[in-house]
Backbone bond lengths (Angstrom), bond angles and torsions (degrees), N, CA, C in turn:
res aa  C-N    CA-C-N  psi(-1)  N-CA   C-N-CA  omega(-1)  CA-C   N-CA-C  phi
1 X - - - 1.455 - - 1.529 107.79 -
2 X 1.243 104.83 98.35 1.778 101.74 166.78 1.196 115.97 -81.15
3 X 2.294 108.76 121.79 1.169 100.01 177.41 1.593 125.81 -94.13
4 X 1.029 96.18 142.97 1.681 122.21 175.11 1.616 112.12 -24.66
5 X 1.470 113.07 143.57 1.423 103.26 -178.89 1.505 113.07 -106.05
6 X 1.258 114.88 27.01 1.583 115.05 127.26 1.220 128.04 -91.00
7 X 1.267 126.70 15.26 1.568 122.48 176.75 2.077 100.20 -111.74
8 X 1.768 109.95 -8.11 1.092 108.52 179.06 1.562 113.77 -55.04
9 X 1.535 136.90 154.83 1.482 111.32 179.85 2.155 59.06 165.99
10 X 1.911 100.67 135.33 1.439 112.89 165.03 1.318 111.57 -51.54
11 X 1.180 124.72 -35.00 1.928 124.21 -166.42 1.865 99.00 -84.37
12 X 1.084 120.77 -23.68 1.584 114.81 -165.48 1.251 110.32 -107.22
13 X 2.009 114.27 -70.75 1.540 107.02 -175.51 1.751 76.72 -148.29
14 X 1.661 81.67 164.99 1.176 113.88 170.59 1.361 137.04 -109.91
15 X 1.363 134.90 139.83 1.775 149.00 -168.48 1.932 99.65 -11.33
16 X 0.810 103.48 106.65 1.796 95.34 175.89 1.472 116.63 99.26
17 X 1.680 104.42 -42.73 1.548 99.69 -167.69 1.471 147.83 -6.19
18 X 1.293 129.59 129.68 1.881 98.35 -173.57 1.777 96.77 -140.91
19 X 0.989 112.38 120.67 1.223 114.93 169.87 1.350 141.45 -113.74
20 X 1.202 125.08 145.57 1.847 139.65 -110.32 1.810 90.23 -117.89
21 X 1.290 117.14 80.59 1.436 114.58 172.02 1.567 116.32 -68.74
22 X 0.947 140.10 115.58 1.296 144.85 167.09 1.438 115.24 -59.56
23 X 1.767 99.24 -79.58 1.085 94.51 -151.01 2.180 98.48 -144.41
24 X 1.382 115.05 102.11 1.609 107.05 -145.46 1.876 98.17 -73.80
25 X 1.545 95.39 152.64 1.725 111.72 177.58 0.965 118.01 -79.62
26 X 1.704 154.39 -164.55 1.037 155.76 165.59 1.442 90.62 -99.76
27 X 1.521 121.26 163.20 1.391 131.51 -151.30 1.496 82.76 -95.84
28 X 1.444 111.03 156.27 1.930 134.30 -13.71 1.496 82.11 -80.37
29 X 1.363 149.23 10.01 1.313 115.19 -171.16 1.505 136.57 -49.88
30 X 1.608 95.76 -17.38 1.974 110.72 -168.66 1.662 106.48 -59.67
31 X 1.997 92.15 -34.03 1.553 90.08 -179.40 1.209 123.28 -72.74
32 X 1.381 134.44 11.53 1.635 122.29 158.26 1.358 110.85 -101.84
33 X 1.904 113.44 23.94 1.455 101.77 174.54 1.086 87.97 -121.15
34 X 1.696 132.03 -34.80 1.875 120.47 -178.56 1.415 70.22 -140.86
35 X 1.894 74.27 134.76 1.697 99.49 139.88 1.589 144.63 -50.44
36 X 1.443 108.52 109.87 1.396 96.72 -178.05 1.374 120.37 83.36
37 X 1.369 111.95 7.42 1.619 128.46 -171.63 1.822 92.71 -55.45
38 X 0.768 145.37 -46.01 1.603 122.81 -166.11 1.595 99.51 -75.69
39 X 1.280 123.31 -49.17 1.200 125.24 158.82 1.227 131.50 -4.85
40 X 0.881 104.22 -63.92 1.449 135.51 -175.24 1.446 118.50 -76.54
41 X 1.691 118.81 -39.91 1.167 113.21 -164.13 1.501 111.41 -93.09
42 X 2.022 101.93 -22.54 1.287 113.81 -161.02 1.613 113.35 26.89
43 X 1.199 120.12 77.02 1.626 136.48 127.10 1.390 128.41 -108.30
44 X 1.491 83.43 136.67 1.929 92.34 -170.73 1.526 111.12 -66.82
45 X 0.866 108.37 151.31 1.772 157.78 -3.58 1.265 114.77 -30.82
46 X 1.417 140.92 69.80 1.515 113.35 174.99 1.195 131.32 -36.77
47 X 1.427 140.52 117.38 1.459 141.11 174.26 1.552 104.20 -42.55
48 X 1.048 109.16 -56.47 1.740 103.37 -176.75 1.339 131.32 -73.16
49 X 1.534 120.63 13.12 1.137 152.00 -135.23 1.696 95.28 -116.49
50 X 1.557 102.78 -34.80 1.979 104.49 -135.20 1.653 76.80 -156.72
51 X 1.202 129.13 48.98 1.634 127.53 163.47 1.574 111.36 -12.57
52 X 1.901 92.85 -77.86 1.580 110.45 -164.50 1.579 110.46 -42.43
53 X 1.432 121.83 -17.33 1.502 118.53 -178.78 1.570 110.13 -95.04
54 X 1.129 105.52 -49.03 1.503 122.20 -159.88 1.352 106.76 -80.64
55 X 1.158 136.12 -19.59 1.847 138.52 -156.20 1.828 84.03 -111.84
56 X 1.348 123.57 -61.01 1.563 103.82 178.45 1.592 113.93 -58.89
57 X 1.338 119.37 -46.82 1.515 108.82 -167.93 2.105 88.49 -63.42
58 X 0.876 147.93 -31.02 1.623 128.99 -159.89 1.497 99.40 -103.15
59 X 1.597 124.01 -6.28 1.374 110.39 155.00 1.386 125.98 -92.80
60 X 1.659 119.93 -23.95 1.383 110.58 125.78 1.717 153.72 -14.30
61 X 1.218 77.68 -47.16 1.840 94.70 171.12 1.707 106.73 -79.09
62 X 1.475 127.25 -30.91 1.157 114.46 -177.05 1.543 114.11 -91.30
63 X 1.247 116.16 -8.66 1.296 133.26 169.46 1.272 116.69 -55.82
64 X 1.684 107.65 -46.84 1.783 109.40 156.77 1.199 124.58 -60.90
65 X 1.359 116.65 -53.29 1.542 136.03 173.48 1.748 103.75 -44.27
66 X 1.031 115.97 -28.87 1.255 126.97 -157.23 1.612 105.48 -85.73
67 X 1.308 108.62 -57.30 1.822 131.71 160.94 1.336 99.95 -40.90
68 X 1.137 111.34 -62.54 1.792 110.91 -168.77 1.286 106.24 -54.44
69 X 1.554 104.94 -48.89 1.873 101.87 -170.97 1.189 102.41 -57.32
70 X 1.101 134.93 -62.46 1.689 133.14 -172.62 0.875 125.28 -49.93
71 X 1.691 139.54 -0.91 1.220 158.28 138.55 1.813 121.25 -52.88
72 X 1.629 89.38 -61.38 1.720 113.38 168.23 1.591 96.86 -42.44
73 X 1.151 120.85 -80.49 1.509 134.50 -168.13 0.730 110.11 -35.47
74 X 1.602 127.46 -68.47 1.703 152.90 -162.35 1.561 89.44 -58.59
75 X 1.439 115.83 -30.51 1.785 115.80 -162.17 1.771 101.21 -95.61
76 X 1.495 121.90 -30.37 1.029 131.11 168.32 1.622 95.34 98.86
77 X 1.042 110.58 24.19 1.807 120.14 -175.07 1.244 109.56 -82.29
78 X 0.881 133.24 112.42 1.261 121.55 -158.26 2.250 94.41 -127.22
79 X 1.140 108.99 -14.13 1.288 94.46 155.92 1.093 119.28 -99.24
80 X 1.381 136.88 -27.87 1.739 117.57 162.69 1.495 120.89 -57.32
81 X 1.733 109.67 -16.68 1.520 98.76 169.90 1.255 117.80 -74.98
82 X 1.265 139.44 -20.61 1.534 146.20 -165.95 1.362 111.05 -46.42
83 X 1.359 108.45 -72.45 1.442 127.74 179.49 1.440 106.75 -51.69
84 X 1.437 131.71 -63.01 1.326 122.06 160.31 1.739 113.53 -21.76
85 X 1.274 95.75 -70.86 1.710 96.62 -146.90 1.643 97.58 -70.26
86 X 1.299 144.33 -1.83 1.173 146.32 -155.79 1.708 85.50 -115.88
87 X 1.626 132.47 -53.66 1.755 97.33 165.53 1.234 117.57 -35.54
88 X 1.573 122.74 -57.15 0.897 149.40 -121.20 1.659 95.44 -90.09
89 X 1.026 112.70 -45.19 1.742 120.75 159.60 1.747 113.10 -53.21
90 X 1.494 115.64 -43.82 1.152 121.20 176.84 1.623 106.50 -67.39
91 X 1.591 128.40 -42.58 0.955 109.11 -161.32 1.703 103.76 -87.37
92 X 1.084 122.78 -1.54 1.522 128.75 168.22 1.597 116.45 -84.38
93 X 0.923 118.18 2.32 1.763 132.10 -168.34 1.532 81.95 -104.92
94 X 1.286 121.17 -73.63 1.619 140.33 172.82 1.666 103.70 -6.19
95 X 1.393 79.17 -82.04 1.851 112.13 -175.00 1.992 107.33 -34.09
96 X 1.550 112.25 -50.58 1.088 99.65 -145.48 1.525 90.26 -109.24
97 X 1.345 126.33 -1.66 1.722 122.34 156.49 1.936 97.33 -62.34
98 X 1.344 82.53 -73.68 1.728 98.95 -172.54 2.026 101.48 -30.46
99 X 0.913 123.55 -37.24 1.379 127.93 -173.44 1.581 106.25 -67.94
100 X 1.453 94.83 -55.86 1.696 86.40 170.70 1.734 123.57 -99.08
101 X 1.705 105.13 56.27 1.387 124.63 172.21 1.964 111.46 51.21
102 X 1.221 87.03 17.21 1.834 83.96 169.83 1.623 125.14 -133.22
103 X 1.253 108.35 148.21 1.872 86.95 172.97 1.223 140.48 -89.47
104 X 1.168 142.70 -179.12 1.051 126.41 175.81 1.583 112.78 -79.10
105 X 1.384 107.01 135.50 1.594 128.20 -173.42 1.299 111.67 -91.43
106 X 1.614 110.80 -62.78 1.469 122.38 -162.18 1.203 124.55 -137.07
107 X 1.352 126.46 71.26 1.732 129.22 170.63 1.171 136.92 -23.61
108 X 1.825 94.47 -40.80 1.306 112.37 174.94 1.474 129.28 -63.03
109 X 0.985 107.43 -23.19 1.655 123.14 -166.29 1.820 92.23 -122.83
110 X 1.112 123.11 9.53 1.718 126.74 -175.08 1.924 109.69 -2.46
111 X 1.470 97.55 -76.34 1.404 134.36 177.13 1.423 112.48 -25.79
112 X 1.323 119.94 -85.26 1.387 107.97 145.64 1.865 150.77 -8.77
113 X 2.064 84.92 -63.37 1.535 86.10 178.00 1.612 112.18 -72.59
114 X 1.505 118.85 -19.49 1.011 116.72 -177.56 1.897 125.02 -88.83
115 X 1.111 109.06 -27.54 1.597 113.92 139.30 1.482 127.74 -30.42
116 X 1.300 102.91 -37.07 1.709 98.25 -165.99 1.361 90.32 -102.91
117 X 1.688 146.77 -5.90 1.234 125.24 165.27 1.422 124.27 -44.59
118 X 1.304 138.96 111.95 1.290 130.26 149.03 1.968 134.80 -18.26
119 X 1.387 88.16 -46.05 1.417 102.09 172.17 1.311 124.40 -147.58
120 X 1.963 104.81 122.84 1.502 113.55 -147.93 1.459 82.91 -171.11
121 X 1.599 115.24 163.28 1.419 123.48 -169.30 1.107 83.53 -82.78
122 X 1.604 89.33 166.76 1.627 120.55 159.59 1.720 122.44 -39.42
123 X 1.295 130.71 104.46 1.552 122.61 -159.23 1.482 119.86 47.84
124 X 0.980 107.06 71.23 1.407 121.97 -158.58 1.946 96.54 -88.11
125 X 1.333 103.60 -59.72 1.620 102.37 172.37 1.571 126.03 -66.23
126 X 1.282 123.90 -39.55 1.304 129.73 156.34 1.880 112.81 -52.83
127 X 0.768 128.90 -52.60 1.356 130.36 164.59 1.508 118.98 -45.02
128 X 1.296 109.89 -56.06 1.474 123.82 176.68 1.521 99.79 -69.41
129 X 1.047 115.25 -24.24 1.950 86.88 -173.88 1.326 99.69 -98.48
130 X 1.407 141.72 -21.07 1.409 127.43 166.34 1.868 88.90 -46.59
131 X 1.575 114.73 -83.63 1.282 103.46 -168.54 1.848 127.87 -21.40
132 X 1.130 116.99 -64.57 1.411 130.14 152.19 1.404 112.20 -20.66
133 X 1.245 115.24 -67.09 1.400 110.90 175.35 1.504 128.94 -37.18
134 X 1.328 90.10 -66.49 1.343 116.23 -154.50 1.975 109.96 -120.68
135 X 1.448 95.45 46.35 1.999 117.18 -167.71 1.440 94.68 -41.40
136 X 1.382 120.53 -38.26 1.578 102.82 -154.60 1.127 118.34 -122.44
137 X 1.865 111.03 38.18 1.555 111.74 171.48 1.315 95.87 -88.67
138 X 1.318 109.19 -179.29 1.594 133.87 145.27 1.916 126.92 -42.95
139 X 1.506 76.08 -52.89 2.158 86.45 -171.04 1.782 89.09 -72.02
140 X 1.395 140.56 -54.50 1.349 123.10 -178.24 1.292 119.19 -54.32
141 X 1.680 125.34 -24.21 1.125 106.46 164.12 1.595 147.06 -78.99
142 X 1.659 80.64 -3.78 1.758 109.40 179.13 1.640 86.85 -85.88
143 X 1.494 131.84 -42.95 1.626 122.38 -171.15 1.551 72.01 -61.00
144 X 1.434 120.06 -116.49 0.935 121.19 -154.17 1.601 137.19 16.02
145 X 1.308 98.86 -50.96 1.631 106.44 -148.13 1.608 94.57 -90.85
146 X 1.933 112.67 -23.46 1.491 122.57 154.01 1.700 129.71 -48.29
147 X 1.328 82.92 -35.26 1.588 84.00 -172.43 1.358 104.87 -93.24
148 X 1.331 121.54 -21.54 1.942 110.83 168.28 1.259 92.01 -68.27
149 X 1.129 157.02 -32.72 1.643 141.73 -128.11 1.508 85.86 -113.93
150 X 1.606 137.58 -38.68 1.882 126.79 170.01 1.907 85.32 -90.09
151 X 0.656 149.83 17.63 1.601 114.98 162.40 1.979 88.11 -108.85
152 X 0.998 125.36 -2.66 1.696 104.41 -175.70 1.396 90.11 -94.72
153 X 1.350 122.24 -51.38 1.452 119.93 157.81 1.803 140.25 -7.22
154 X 1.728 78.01 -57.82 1.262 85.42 167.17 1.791 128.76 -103.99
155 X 1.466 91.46 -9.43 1.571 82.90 164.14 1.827 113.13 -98.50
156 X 1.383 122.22 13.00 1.625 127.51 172.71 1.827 91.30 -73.89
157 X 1.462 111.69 -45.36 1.078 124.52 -138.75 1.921 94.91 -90.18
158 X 1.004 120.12 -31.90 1.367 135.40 163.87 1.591 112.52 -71.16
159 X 1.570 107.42 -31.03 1.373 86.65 175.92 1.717 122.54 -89.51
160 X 1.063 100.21 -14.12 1.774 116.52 175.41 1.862 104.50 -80.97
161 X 1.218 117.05 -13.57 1.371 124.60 176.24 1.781 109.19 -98.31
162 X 1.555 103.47 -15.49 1.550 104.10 161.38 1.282 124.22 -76.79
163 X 1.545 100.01 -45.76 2.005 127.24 -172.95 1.509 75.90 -62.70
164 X 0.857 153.17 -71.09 1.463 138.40 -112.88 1.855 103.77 -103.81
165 X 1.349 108.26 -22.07 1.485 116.35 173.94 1.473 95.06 -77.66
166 X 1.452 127.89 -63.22 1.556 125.99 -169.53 1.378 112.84 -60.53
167 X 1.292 131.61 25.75 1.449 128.55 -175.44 1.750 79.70 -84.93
């Protein structure tokens, strides 16, 4: 799978990149092997399609990611947290397209696409780029772990505002 050069970005993939699928997981699992893998492949089921399924199973996934980091930290490891917190950035990029029914397009330009979301925490891009910056402190993993906790918020709260229109 050669990825796309809107998914290029130093923290995700690199100029050309191509990566070697073996053998595919049941969903979201692909995303702790590539970034943004539904993203990317757009085949239906669209993730952004079907929130109520797709936003718990990928905040699930950071829930592990999440355990692990607090180990990293507690250990003061700050390179075994990297790789963690950089899914873990991917699967929050995921989360908050997918929230407002679209996928992610362009990594490269993040900042932007994430400005024009309708619904996104409070300083949602300023927040995220300290994280970005600076993936493998401590305080980004406290941003971090803030901004899954108002984007589930707001997609619990979006999904009871779906149930309740489809009556």
């Amino acid at each position: 799978m050669r990825i796309p050069n809107e998914f290029v970005h130093p923290l995700f993939f690199r100029e050309g990149e191509v990566m070697k699928i073996k053998d595919e997981k049941p969903f979201p699992h692909m995303m702790k092997i590539v970034y943004f893998y539904y993203d990317m492949i757009e085949r239906e089921p669209f993730p952004w399609s079907n929130i109520e399924q797709s936003i718990p199973a990928v905040l699930q996934l950071w829930n592990e990611e999440k355990e692990m980091l607090e180990g990293c930290f507690a250990k003061r490891d700050r390179r075994s947290a990297r790789a963690p917190m950089i899914r873990g950035l991917s699967y929050l990029l995921s989360c908050l397209f997918w929230l407002n029914g679209r996928r992610v397009k362009n990594v490269r330009h993040w900042q932007e696409e994430i400005r024009a979301l309708p619904l996104k925490p409070v300083n949602c891009p300023e927040r995220l780029q300290f994280v970005f910056d600076r993936c493998d402190i401590y305080h980004s993993f406290i941003q971090l772990s803030e901004l899954f906790e108002e984007t589930a918020k707001l997609a619990y709260k979006q999904m009871a505002i779906n149930k309740r229109m489809s009556r």
